[in-house]
C-alpha positions as CSV (number, residue, x, y, z in Angstrom):
1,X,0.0,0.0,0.0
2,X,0.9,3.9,0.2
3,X,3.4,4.9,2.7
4,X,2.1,7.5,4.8
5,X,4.0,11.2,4.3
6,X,6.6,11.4,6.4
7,X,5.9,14.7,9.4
8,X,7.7,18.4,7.8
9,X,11.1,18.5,9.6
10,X,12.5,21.5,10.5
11,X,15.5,23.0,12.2
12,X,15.8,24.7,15.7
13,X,16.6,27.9,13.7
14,X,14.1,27.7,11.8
15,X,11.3,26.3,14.0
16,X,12.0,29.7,16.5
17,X,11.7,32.1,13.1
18,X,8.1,30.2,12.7
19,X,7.1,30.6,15.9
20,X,8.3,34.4,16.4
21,X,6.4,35.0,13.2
22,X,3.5,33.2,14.8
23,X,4.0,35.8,17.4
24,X,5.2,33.4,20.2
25,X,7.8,34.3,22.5
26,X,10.7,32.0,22.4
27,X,13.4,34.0,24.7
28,X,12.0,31.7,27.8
29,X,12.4,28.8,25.7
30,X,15.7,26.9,26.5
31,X,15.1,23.3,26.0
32,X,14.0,21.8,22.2
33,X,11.2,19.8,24.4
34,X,9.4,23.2,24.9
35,X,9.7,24.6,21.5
36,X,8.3,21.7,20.0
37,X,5.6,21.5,22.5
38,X,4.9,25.4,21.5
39,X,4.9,24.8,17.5
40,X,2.2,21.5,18.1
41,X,-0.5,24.6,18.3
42,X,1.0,26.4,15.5
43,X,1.7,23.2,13.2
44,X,2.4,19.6,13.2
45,X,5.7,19.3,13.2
46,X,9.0,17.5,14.1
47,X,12.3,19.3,14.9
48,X,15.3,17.5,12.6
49,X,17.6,17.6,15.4
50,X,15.3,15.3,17.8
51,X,14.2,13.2,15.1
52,X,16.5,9.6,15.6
53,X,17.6,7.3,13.2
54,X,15.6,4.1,13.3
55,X,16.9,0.0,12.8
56,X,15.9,-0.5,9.4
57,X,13.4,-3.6,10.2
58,X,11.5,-1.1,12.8
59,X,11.9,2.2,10.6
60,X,8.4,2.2,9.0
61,X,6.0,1.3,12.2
62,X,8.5,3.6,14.7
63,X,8.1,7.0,12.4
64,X,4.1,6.0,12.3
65,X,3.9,6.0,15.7
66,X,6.1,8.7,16.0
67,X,3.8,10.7,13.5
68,X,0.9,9.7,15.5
69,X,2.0,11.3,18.7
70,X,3.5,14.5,17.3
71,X,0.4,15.3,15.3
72,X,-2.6,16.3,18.2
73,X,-5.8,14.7,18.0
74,X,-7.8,18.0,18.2
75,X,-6.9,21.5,18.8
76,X,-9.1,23.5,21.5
77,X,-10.9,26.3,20.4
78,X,-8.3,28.6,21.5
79,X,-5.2,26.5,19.6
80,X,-6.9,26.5,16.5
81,X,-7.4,30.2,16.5
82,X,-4.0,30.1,16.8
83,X,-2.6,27.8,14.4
84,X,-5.2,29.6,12.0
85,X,-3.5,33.2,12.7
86,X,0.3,31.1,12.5
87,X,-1.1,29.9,8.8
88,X,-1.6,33.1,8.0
89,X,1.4,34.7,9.1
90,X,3.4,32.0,7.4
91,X,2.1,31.8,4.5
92,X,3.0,35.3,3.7
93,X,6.6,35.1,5.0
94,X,7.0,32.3,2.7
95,X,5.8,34.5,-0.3
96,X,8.8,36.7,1.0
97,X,11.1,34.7,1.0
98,X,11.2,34.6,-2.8
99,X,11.4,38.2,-3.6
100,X,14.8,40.4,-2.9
101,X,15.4,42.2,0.2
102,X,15.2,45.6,-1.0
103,X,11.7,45.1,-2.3
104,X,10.9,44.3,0.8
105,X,13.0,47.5,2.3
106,X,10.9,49.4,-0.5
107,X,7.4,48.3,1.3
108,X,8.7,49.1,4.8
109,X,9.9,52.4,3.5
110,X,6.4,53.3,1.8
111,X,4.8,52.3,5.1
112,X,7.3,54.9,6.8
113,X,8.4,52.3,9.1
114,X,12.1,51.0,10.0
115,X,13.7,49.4,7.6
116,X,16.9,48.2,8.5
117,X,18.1,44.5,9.6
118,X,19.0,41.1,8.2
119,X,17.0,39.3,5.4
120,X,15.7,37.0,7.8
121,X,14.5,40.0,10.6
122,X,13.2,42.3,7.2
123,X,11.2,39.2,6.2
124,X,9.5,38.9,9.4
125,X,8.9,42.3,10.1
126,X,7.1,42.8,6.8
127,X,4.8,39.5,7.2
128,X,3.7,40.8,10.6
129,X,3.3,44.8,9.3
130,X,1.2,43.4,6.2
131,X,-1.2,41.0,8.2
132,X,-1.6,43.0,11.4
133,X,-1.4,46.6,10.3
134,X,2.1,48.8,10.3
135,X,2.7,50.0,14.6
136,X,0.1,53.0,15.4
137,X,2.2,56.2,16.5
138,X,3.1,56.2,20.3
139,X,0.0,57.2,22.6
140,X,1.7,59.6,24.7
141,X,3.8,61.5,22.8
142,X,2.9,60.3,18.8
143,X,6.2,58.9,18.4
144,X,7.6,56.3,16.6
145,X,6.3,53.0,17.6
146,X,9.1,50.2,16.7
147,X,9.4,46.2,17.4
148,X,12.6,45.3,18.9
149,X,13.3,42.7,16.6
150,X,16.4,42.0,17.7
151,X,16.2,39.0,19.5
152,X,14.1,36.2,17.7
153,X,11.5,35.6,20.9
154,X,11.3,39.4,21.2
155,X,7.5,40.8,20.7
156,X,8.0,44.0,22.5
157,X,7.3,47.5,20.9
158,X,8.7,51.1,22.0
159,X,8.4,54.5,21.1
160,X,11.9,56.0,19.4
161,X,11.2,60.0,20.0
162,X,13.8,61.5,22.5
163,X,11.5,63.2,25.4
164,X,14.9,65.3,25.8
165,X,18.2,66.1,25.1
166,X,18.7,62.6,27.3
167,X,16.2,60.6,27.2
168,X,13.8,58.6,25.2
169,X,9.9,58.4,25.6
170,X,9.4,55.1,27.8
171,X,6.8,54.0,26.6
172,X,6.5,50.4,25.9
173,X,3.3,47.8,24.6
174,X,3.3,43.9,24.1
175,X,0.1,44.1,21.7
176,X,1.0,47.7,20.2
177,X,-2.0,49.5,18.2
178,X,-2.0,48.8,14.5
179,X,-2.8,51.0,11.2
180,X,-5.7,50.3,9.8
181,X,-4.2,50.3,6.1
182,X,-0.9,49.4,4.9
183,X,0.4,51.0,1.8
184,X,1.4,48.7,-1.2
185,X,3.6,51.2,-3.8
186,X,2.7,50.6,-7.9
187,X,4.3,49.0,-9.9
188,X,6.3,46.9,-7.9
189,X,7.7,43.8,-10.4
190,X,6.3,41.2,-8.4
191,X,3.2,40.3,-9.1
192,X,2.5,38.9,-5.5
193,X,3.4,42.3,-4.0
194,X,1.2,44.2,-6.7
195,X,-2.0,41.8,-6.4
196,X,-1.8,41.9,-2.4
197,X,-5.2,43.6,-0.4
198,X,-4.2,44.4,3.2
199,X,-7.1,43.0,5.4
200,X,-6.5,43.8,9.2
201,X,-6.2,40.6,11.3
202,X,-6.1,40.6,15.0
203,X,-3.9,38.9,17.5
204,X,-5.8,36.2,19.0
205,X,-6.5,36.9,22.5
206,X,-4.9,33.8,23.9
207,X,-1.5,34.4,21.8
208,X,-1.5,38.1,23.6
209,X,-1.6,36.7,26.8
210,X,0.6,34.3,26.4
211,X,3.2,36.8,25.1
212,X,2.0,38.8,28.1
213,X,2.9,36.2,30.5
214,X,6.3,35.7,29.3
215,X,7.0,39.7,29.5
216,X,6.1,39.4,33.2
217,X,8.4,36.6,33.8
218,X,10.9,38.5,31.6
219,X,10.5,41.4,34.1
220,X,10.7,39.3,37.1
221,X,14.1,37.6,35.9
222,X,15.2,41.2,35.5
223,X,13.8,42.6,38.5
224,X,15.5,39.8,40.5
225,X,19.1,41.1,38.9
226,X,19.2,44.2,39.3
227,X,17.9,43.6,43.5
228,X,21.1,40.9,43.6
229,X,23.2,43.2,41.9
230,X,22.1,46.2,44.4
231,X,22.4,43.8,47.6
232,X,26.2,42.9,46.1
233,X,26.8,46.9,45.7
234,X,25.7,47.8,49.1
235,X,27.4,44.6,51.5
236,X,29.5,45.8,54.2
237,X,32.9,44.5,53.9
238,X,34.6,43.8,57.4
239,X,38.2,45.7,57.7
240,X,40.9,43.9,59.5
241,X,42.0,47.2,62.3
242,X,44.5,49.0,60.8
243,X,48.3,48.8,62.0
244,X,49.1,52.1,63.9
245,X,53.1,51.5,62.5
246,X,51.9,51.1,59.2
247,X,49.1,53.1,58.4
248,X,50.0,56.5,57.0
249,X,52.4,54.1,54.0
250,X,52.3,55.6,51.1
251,X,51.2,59.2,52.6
252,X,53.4,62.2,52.4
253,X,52.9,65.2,54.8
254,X,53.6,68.5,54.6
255,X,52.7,71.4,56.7
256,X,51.3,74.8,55.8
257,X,51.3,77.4,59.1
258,X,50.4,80.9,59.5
259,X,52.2,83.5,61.8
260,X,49.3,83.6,64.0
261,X,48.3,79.9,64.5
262,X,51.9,78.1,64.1
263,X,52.0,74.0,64.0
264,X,54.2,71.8,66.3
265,X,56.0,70.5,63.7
266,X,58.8,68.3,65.8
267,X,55.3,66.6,67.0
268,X,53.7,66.3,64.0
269,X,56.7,65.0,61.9
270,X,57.4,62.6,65.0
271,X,53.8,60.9,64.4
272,X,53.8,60.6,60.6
273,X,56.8,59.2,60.6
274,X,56.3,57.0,63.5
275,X,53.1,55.6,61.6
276,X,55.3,54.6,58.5
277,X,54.3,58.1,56.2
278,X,56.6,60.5,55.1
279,X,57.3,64.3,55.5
280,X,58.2,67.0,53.2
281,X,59.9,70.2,54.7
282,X,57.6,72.0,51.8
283,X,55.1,71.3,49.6
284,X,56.1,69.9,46.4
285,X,54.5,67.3,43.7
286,X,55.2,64.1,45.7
287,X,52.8,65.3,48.8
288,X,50.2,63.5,49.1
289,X,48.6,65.4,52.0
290,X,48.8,68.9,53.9
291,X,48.1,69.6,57.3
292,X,47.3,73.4,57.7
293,X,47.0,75.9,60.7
294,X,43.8,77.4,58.8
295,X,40.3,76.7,59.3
């Protein structure tokens, strides 16, 4: 009979490009265990790196039952909202994929939006700007509005505009309000780019507060730094006593007296010297420290 189709196969590169593009947060990702548990509500597939070589005699029945697990009996309501958006999403990144980075650039730039980055980040970018709508300008100050696209399991947007001379606006927003049109220039060369309508399409609820969930935890890990870092900055380090032979090493005195308030200076030099410093009949470059009659 007909073999059954071997399960897509993808790499851990490339399964974290799908799922950022699916909108899922992969920075609190570490082990391939959780990213494929993450893509089974996206898309039934298997990641190449995992999948093990069989014994010939067992290969057929081991990647059928192996097929049978990965693929899930049936999505909840709220998983196959989400692997519909994910279909979306990645059906136009693979679209982009076959046309040239700067006519992708070009569609960024008519959209007045950033346009700089890697093929990969400009390819993702673009799918989420042309299925969600292009970042709405900052609500408190109508700034800039930018993903930080960065890091592959980042969804975070912030406003670019400089509040001041130092400072940028702080504004920040996991689901960021969208354009409600996205401009598509004439005349492009690519017919896929020419015949596409821009419909608006929503993040499903359950993707935003998943993505919400791991920006909390993100904070929390962050949080928890910078309160161990401040505890490190502020310990009290126990002295030993200092020697009284020994202490003043490395000083240099010098005295500086007026007529009317004068200095013992037999006593004085007797000290310094007697608590291993040193002392200068005037004050020149090598002093380290002057003791002086004024106040």
């Amino acid at each position: 009979g007909m073999s059954k189709p071997e399960p897509q196969t993808m790499s851990v590169r490339e399964l974290k490009g799908e799922l950022k593009a699916g909108g899922i947060d992969t920075s609190t990702m570490l082990e391939k265990e959780e990213l494929t548990s993450a893509i089974k509500t996206l898309r039934a597939v298997v990641v190449k790196s995992e999948v093990k070589s069989e014994p010939e005699e067992k290969g057929k029945k081991a990647k059928a039952e192996k097929v049978k697990k990965e693929v899930p009996e049936k999505l909840s309501k709220a998983d196959q909202e989400m692997k519909k958006h994910s279909d979306k999403l990645f059906g136009i990144r693979e679209k982009l994929k076959e046309l040239p980075n700067s006519a992708l650039r070009q569609m960024l730039d008519a959209n007045n939006v950033y346009s700089s980055g890697g093929e990969v980040t400009i390819q993702a970018r673009l799918s989420d700007y042309m299925l969600h709508g292009c970042p709405a300008p900052c609500p408190q100050c109508g700034g800039e509005m930018r993903l930080d696209d960065r890091d592959a399991g980042s969804r975070k947007f912030s406003c670019q505009r400089w509040a001041d001379e130092f400072s940028k606006c702080q504004y920040t927003a996991i689901n960021a309000a969208r354009e409600s049109s996205f401009v598509v220039p004439g005349n492009t060369g690519y017919l896929y780019l020419d015949n596409f309508k821009f419909k608006k399409t929503p993040f499903p609820k359950s993707l935003i507060s998943e993505q919400e969930r791991a920006e909390a935890a993100t904070q929390e890990k962050q949080k928890g730094r910078r309160e161990a870092r401040e505890a490190a900055d502020c310990m009290e380090i126990e002295l030993p006593p200092a020697d009284p032979a020994t202490c003043l090493a490395m000083v240099v005195v010098a005295l500086h007296a007026t007529r009317s308030t004068k200095l013992d200076k037999a006593a004085i030099k007797a000290q310094v010297i007697g608590a291993g410093g040193d002392f200068a009949a005037s004050v020149t470059a090598k002093v380290t420290h002057v003791v002086s009659s004024d106040h």
